[in-house]
C-alpha positions as a Markdown table, in Angstrom:
| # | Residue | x | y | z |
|---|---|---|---|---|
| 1 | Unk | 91.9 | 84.4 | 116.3 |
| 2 | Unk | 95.0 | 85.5 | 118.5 |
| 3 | Unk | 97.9 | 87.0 | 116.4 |
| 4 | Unk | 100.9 | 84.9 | 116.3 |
| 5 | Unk | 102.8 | 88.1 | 116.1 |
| 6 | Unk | 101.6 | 91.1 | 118.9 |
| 7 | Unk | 103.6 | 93.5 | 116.5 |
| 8 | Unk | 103.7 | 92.6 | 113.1 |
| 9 | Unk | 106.9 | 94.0 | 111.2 |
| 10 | Unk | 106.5 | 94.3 | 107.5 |
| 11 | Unk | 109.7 | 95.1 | 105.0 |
| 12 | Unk | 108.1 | 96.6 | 101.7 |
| 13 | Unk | 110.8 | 96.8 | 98.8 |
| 14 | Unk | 110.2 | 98.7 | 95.4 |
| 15 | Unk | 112.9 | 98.9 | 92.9 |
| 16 | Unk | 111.6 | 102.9 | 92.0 |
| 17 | Unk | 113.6 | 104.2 | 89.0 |
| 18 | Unk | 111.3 | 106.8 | 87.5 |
| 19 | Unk | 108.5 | 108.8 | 88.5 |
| 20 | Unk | 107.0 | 108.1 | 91.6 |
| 21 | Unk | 104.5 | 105.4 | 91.6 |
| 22 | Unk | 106.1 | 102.1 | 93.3 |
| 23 | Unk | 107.0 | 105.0 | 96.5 |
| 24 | Unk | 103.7 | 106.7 | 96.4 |
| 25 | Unk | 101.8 | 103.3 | 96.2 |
| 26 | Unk | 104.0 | 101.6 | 98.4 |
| 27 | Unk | 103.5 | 104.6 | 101.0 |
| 28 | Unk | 100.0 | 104.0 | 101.0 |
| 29 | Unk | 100.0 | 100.3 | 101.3 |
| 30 | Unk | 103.0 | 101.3 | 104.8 |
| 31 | Unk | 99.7 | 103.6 | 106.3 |
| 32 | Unk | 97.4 | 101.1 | 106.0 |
| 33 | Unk | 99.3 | 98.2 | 107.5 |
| 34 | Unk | 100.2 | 100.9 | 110.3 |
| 35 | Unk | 96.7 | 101.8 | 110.6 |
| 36 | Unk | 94.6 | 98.2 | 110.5 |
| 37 | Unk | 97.6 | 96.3 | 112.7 |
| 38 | Unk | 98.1 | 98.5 | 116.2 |
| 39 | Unk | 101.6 | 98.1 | 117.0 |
| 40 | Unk | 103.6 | 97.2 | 113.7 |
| 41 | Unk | 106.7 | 98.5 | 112.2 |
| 42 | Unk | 107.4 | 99.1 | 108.4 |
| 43 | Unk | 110.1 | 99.8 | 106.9 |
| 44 | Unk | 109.8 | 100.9 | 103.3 |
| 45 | Unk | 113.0 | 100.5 | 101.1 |
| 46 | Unk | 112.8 | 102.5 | 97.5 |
| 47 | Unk | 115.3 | 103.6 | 95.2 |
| 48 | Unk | 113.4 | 106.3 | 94.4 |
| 49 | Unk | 115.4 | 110.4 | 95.1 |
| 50 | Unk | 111.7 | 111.2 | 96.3 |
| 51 | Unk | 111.9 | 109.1 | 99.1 |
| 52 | Unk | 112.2 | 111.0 | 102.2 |
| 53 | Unk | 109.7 | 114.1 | 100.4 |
| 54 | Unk | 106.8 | 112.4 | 102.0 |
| 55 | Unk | 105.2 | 112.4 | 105.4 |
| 56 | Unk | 104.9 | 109.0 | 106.9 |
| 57 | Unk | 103.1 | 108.3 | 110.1 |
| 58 | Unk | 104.4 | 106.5 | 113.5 |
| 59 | Unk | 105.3 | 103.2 | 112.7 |
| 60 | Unk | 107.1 | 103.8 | 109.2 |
| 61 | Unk | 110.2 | 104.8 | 108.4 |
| 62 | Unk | 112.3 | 104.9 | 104.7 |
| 63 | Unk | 115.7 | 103.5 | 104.1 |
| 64 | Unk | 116.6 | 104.8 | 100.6 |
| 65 | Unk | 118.7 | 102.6 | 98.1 |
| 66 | Unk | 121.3 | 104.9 | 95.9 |
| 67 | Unk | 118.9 | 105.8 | 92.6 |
| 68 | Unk | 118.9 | 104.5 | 89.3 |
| 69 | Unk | 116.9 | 106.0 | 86.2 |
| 70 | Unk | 117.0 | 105.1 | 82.9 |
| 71 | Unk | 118.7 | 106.9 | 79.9 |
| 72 | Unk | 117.3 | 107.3 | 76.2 |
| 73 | Unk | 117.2 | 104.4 | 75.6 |
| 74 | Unk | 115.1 | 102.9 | 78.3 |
| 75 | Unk | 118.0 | 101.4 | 79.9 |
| 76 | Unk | 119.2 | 101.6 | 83.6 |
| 77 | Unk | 121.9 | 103.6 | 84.6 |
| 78 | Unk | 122.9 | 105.5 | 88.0 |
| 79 | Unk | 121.4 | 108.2 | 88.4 |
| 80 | Unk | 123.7 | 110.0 | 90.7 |
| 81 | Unk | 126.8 | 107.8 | 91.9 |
| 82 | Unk | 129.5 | 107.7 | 89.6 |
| 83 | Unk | 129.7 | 104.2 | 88.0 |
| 84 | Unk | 128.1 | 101.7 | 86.1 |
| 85 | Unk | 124.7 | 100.2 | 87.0 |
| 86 | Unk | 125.9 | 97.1 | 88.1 |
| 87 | Unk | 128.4 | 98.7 | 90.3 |
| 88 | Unk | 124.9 | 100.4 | 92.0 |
| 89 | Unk | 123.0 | 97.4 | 91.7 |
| 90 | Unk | 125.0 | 95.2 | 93.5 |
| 91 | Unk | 125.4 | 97.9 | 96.6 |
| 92 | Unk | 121.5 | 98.1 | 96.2 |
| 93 | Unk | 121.6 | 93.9 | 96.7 |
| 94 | Unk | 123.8 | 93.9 | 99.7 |
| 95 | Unk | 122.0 | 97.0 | 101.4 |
| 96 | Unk | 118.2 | 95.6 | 100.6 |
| 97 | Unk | 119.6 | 92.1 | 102.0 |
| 98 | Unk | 121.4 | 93.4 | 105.3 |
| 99 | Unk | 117.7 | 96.0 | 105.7 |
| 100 | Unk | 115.7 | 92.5 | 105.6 |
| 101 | Unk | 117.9 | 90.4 | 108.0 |
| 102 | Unk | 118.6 | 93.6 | 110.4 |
| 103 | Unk | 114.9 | 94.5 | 110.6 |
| 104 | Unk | 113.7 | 90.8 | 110.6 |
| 105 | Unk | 110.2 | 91.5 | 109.2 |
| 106 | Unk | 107.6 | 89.0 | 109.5 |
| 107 | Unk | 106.2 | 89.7 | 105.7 |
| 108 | Unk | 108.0 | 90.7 | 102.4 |
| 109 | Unk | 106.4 | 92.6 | 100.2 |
| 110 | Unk | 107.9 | 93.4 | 96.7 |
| 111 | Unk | 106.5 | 96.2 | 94.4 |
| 112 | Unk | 105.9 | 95.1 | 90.8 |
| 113 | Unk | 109.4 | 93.8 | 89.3 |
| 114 | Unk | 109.3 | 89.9 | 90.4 |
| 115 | Unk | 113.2 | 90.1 | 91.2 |
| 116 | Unk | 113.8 | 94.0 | 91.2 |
| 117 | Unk | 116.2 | 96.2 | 88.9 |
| 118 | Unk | 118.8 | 93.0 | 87.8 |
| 119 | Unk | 117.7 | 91.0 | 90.3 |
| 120 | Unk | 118.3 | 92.6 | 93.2 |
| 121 | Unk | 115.9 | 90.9 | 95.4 |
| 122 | Unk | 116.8 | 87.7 | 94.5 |
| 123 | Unk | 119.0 | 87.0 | 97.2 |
| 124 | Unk | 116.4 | 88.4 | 99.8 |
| 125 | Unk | 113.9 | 86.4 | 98.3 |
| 126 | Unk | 115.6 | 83.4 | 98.6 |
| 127 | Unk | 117.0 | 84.8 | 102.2 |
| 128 | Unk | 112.6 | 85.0 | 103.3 |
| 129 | Unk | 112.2 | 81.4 | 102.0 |
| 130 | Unk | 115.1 | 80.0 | 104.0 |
| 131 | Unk | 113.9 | 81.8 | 107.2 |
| 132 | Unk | 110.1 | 81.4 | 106.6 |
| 133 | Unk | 109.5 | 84.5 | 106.0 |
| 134 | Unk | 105.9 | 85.3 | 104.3 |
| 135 | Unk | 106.2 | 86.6 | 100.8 |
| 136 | Unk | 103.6 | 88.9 | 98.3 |
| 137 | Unk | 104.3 | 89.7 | 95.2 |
| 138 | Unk | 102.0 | 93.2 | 94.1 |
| 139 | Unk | 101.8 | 93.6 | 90.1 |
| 140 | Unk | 100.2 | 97.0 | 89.2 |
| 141 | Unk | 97.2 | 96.8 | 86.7 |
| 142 | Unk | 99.3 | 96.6 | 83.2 |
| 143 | Unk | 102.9 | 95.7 | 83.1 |
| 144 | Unk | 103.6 | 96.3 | 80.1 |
| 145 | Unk | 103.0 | 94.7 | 76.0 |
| 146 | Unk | 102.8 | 91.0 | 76.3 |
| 147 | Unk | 105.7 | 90.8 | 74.3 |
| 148 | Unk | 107.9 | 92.5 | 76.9 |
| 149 | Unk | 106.2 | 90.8 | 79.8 |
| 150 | Unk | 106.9 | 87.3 | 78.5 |
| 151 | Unk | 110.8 | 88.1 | 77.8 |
| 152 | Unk | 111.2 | 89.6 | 81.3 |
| 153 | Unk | 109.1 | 87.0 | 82.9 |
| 154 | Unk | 111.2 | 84.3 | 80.7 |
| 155 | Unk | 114.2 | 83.7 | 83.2 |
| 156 | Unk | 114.6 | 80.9 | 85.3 |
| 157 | Unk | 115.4 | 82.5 | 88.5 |
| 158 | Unk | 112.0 | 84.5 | 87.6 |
| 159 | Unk | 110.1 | 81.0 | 86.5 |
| 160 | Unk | 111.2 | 79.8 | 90.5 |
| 161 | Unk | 110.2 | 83.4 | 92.1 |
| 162 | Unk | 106.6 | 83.4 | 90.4 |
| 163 | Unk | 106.1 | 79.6 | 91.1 |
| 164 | Unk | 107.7 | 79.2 | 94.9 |
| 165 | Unk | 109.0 | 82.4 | 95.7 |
| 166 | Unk | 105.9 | 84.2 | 96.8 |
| 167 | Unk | 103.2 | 83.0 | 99.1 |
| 168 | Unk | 101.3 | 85.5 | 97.2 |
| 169 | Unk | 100.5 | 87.0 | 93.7 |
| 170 | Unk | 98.2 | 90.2 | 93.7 |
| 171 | Unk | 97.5 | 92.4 | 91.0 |
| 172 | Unk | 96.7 | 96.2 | 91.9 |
| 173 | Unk | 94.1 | 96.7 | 89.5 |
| 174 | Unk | 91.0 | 95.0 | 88.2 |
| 175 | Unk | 90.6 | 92.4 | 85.7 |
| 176 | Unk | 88.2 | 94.2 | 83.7 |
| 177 | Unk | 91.2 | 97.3 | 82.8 |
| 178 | Unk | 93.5 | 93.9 | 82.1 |
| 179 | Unk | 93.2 | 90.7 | 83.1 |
| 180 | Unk | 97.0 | 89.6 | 83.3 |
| 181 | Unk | 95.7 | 85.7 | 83.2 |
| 182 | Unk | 94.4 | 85.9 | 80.0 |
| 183 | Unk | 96.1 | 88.7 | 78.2 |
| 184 | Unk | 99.9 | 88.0 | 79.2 |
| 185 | Unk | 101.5 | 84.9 | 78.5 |
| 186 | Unk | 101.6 | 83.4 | 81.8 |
| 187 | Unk | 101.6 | 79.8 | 82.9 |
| 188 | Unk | 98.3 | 78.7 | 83.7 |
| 189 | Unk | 98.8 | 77.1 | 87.3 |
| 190 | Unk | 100.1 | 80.7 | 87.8 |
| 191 | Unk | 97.4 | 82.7 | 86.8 |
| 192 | Unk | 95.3 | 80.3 | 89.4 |
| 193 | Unk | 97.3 | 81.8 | 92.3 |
| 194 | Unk | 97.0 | 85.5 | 90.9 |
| 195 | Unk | 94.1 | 87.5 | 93.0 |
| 196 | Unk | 92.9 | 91.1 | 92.0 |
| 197 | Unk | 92.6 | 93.7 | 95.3 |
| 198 | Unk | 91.2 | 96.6 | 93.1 |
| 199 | Unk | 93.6 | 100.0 | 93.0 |
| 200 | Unk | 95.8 | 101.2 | 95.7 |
| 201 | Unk | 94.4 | 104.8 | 96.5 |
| 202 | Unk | 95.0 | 106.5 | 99.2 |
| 203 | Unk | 91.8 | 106.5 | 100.9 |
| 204 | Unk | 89.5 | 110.6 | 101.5 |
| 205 | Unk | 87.1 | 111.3 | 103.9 |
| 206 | Unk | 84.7 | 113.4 | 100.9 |
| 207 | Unk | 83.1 | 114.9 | 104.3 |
| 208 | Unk | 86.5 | 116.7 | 105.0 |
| 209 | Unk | 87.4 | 117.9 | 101.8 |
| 210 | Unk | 85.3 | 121.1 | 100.7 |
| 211 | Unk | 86.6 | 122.5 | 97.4 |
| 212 | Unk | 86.7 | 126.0 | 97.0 |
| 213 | Unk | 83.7 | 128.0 | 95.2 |
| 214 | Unk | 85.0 | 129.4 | 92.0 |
| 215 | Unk | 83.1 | 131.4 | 89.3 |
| 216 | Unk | 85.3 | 129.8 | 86.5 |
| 217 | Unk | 86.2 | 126.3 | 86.0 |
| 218 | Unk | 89.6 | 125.0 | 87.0 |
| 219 | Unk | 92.0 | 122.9 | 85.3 |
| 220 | Unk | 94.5 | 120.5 | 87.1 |
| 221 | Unk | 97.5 | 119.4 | 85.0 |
| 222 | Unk | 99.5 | 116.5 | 86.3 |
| 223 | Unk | 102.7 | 115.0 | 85.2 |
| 224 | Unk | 103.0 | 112.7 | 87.4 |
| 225 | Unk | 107.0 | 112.5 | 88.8 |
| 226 | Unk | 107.9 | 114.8 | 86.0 |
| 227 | Unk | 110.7 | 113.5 | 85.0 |
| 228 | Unk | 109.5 | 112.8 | 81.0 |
| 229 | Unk | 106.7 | 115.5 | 81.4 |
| 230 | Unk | 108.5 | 118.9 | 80.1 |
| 231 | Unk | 107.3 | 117.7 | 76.0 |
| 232 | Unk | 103.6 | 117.6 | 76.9 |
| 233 | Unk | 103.5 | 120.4 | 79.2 |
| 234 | Unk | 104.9 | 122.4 | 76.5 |
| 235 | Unk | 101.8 | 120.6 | 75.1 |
| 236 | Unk | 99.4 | 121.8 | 77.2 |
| 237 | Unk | 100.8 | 125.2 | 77.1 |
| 238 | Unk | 100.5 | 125.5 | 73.0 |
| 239 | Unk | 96.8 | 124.6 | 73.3 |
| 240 | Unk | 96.4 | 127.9 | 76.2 |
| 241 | Unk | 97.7 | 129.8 | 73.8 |
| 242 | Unk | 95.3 | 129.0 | 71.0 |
| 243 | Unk | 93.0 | 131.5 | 72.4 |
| 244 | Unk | 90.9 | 133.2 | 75.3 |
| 245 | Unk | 90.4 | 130.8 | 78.0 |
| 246 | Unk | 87.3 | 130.8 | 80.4 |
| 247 | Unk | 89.1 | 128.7 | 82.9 |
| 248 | Unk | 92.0 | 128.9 | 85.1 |
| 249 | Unk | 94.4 | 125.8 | 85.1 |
| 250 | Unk | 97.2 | 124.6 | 88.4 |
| 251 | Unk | 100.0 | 122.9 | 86.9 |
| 252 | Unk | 101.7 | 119.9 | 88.8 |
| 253 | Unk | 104.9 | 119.6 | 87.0 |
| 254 | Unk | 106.2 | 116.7 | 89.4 |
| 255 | Unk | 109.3 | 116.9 | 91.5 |
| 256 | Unk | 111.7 | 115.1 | 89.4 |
| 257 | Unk | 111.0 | 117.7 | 86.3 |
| 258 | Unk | 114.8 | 118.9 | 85.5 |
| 259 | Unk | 115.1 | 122.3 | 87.8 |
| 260 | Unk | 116.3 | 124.6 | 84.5 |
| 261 | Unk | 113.2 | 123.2 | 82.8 |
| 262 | Unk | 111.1 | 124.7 | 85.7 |
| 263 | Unk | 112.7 | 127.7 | 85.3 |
| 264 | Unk | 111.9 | 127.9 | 81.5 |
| 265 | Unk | 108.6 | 127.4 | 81.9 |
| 266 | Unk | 108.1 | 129.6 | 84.7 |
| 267 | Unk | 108.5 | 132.2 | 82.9 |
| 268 | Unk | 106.5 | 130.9 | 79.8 |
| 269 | Unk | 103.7 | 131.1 | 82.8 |
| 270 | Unk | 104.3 | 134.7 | 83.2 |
| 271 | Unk | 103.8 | 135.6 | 79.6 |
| 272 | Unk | 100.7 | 133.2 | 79.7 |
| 273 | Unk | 98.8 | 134.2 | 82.3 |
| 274 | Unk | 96.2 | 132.7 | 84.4 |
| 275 | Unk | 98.1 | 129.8 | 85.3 |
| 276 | Unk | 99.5 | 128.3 | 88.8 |
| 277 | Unk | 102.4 | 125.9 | 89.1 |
| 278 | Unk | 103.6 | 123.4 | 91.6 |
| 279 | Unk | 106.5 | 121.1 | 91.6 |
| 280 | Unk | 105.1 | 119.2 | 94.6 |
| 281 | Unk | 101.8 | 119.0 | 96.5 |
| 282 | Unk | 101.3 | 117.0 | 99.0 |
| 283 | Unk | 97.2 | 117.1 | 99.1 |
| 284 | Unk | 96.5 | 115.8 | 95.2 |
| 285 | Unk | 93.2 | 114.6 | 96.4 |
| 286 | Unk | 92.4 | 118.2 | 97.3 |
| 287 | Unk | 93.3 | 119.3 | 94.2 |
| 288 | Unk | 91.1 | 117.0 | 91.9 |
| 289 | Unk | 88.3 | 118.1 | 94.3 |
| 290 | Unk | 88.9 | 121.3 | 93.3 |
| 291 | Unk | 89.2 | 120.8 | 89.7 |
| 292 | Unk | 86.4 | 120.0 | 87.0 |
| 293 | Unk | 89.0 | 118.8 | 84.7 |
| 294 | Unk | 92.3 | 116.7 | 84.8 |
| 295 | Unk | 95.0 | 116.7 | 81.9 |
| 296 | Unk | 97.4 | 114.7 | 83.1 |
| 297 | Unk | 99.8 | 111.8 | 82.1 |
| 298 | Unk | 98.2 | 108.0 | 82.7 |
| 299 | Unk | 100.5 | 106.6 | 85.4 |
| 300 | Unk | 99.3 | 104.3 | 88.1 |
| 301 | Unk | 98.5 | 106.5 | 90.9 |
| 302 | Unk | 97.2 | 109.5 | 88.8 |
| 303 | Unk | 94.9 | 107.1 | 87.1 |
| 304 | Unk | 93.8 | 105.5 | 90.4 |
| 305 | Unk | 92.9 | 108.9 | 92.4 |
| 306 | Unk | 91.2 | 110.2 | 89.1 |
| 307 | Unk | 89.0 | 107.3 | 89.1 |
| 308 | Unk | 88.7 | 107.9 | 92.9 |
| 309 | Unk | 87.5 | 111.5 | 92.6 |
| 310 | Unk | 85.2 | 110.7 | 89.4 |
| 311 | Unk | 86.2 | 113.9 | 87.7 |
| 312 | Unk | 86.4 | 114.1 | 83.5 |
| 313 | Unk | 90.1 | 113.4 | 82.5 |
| 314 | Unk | 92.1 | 113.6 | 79.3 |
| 315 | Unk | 95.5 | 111.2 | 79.3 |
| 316 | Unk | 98.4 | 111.7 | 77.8 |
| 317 | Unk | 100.4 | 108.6 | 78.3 |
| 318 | Unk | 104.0 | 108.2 | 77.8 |
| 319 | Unk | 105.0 | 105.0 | 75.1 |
| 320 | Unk | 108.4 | 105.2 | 75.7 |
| 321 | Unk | 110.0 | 103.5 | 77.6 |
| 322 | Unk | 107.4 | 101.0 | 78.3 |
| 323 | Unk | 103.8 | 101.4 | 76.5 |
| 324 | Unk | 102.1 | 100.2 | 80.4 |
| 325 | Unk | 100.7 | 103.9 | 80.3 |
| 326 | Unk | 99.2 | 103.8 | 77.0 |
| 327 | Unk | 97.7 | 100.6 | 77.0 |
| 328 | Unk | 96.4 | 101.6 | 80.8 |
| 329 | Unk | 94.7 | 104.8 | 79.0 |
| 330 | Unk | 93.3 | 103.5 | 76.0 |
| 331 | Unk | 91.5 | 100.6 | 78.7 |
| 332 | Unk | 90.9 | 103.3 | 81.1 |
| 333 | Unk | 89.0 | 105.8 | 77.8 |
| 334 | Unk | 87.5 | 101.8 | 76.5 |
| 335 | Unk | 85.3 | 101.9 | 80.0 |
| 336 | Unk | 84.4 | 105.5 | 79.7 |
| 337 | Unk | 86.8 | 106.5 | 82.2 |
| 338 | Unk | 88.6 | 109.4 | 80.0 |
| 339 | Unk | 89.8 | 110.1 | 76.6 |
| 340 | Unk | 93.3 | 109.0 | 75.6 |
| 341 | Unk | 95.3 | 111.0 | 73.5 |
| 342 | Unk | 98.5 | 110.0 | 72.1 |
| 343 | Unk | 100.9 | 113.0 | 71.1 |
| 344 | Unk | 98.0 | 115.2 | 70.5 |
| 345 | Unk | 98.4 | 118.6 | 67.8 |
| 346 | Unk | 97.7 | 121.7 | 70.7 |
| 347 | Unk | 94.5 | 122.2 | 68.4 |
| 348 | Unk | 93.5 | 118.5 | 69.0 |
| 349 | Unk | 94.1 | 119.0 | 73.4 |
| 350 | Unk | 92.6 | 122.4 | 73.0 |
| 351 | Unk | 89.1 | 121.3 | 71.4 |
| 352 | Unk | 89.2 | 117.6 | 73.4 |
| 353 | Unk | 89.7 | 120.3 | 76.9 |
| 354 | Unk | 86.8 | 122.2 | 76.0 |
| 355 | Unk | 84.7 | 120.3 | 74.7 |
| 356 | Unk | 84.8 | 118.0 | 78.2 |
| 357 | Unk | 84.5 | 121.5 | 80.1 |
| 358 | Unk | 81.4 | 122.2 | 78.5 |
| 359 | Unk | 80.1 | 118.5 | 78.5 |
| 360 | Unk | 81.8 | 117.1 | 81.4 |
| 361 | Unk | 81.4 | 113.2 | 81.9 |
| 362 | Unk | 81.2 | 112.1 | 85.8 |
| 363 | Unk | 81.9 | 107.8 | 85.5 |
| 364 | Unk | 78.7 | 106.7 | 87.5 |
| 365 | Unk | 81.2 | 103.3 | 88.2 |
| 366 | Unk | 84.4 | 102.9 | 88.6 |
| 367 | Unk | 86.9 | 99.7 | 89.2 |
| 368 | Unk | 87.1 | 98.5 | 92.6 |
| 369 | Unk | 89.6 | 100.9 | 94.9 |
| 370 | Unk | 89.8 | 98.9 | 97.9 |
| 371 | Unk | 93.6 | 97.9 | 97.2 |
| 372 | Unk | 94.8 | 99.2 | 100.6 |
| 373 | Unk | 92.4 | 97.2 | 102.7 |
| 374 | Unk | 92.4 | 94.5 | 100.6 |
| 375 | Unk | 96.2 | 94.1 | 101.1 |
| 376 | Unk | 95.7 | 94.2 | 104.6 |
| 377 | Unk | 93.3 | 91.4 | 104.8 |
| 378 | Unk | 96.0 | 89.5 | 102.7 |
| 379 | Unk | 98.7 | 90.0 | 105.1 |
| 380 | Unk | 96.5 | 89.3 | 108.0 |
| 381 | Unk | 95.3 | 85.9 | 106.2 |
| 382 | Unk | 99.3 | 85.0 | 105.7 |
| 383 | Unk | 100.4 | 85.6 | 108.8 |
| 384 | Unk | 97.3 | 84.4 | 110.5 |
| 385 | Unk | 96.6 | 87.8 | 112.3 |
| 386 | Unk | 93.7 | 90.0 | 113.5 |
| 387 | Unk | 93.2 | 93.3 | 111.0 |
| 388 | Unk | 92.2 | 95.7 | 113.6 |
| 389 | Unk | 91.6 | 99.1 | 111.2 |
| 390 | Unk | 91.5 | 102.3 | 113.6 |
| 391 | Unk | 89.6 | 104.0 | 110.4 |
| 392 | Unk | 87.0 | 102.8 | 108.4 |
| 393 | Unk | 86.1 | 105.2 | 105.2 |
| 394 | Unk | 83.0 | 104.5 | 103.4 |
C-alpha cells in the first residue's frame, strides 16, 4: 500500500493536570509513531510543568500549555498564572487551536478527557472535522466510578464528540481490568466502536538491562508525579521504622512532590538509614529490574511497567480526587497482579512488605502491553499508511 502521506505529521494533545501519566503515556505513544513511520513529525501539546523534563527523540518536539492542577477540593485551578481557571483555559483553547492549524497534522490524537479541561479541545475538534482531519480518541483503562463517568460523559457537545467527533475510540487497557462497555454507562452503538490496544508501556530490550547483584533485597517506592504522595511516604517511612530491616529500599518521590516537603523528608532519611531517594529518574524500567519489590501508588503508568517487569507489588492508590486508582488496584490485586491497600496502619504495610519479600509472587500472565504498537497500526489503518517499525522487541 503506498502512503498517501510520505511524512506523516501527528498533533497528540493531553489536558495533564496532575501527576504525570497523560505526558509520560503520550511520550511513549510520540516514540513509537516516530519509530514505526520514517519521516514523521509529532508534536506533543501537554499542560503538564513536567513537560520539557523528558528526552524526546528526532521527530518530536513539546509545546507546553500554561498548567492547571486541582485544589482540595478536586477542582481545577491555575496552577501558576495569576487568575482564574477560565482565564487559563481559554488561553489554553486559543494556543491548542492555533498549535493544530500552524502544524497542520494529518491525525489528532486526544489523551483521555473527550473534550479536555472545560472543553478546550472542542474547538479543535470541531476545527479536524471541518478540515478532514483523522481523529482518535485514547481512554486509559478506568476512568473513573460509573457515576462520575456518566455525569461527565452526559453533555451534549460530549454526546456529538463520542458519536462523530472521533474516527476512533481506543481504550489503553484490557477489557478483563475493566471493560468500559459493560461497566460504564455508555451508549451501546458506542461501545461497538470502542477497541482495546492493551497498555501503553514503554517498550525494554530485557537483553540490555542487567540488574545489579545484591546480597539484600531491594525495595523500589514510587509515587508516581508526587504531587499527593508526601501522606504515604510518611507511610512507608512509619512501617521502616517498626524494626530491623533486611532490605535496602530507593524512594522515587516524583518531581512534582512540593520542594520543602523533599527537604523534610530528606532528612527523616538521614535519621533512617538505609534508604536512597530520587525526585526524578529517567530509567524506571531499570529500577524495577533492580528491585524485588514495588510499593508504589496505582497510577496508569506505574501499574503498566509493574505488570511489564512482573515483579510483586503493593498499591497504595489515591481515592481522592477521582477513585480511577483504587478501582484500577483492587482489579489489578482481583487478577493476582498485587495487593491493594487502602490507607494502610504502618504495621499493616510493614507485615504485607515482608511477607511478599519472603513469598514473592511473579504473575505468570499479564494483560496485553502492546498499546504502543497497537496505536500505530491504528493510525496507519486511518490514514491508510505503511507502519514501517525500525525496532521490533519481542
Amino acid at each position: 500500500m503506498e502512503s498517501a502521506f510520505p511524512s506523516p505529521r501527528f498533533l497528540l494533545y493531553g489536558h495533564d493536570s496532575w501527576g504525570l501519566g497523560h505526558l509520560r503515556r503520550n511520550l511513549n505513544l510520540a516514540t513509537s509513531l516516530v519509530d514505526s513511520f520514517p519521516g514523521a513529525g509529532v508534536l506533543l501539546v501537554s499542560g503538564s510543568p513536567c513537560a520539557t523534563s523528558f528526552d524526546t527523540p528526532p521527530g518530536v518536539d513539546v509545546l507546553k500549555l500554561p498548567s492547571i492542577t486541582k485544589d482540595s477540593d478536586g477542582g481545577y485551578v491555575s496552577r501558576r498564572l495569576p487568575g482564574n481557571v477560565a482565564f487559563v483555559v481559554r488561553l489554553r483553547k486559543k494556543l491548542l487551536l492555533e498549535a493544530f492549524r500552524s502544524f497542520a497534522p494529518h491525525l489528532l490524537i486526544v489523551d483521555h478527557q473527550v473534550l479536555g479541561v472545560h472543553g478546550e479541545a472542542l474547538d479543535t475538534l470541531r476545527e479536524a472535522r471541518r478540515t478532514g482531519t483523522k481523529t482518535i480518541l485514547g481512554i486509559r483503562d478506568v476512568i473513573d466510578s460509573p457515576e462520575t463517568v456518566a455525569r461527565e460523559w452526559s453533555s451534549d457537545e460530549c454526546r456529538w464528540a463520542l458519536s462523530e467527533g472521533y474516527d476512533r475510540l481506543c481504550v489503553y487497557g484490557a477489557p478483563e481490568v475493566l471493560d468500559p462497555r459493560v461497566e460504564y454507562p455508555i451508549p451501546a452503538e458506542l461501545g461497538e466502536r470502542m477497541e482495546f490496544t492493551g497498555y501503553v508501556v514503554q517498550e525494554s530490550d530485557p537483553r540490555s538491562r542487567r540488574p545489579v547483584p545484591s546480597t539484600r533485597p531491594q525495595v523500589l517506592v514510587a509515587m508516581g508525579g508526587g504531587e499527593d504522595g508526601g501522606a504515604r511516604l510518611d507511610g512507608v517511612l512509619d512501617a521502616h521504622e517498626l524494626g530491623k530491616r533486611d532490605w535496602d529500599t530507593v524512594l522515587l518521590t516524583g518531581p512534582l512532590l512540593d520542594r520543602r516537603e523533599a527537604r523534610r523528608l530528606k532528612r527523616r532519611l538521614r535519621e533512617i538509614g538505609g534508604i536512597e531517594m530520587h525526585r526524578f529518574h529517567k530509567d524506571v524500567p531499570r529500577l524495577l529490574e533492580e528491585s524485588d519489590l514495588v510499593v508504589s501508588m496505582a497510577g496508569y503508568n506505574t501499574c503498566a511497567e509493574v505488570m511489564q517487569s512482573r515483579k510483586p507489588a503493593i498499591y497504595l492508590p489515591r481515592v481522592f480526587p477521582r477513585r480511577e486508582q483504587e478501582i484500577r488496584a483492587g482489579r489489578l490485586a482481583a487478577l493476582g497482579l498485587g495487593s491493594c491497600l487502602v490507607s494502610p496502619s504502618p504495621t499493616r504495610l510493614r507485615q504485607a512488605m515482608e511477607r511478599a519479600l519472603q513469598v514473592p509472587h511473579r504473575p505468570e500472565r499479564t494483560p496485553a502491553l502492546c498499546g504502543n504498537r497497537r496505536m500505530c497500526e491504528v493510525a496507519a489503518e486511518v490514514l491508510s499508511l505503511d507502519s514501517q517499525p525500525r525496532r521490533v522487541l519481542q
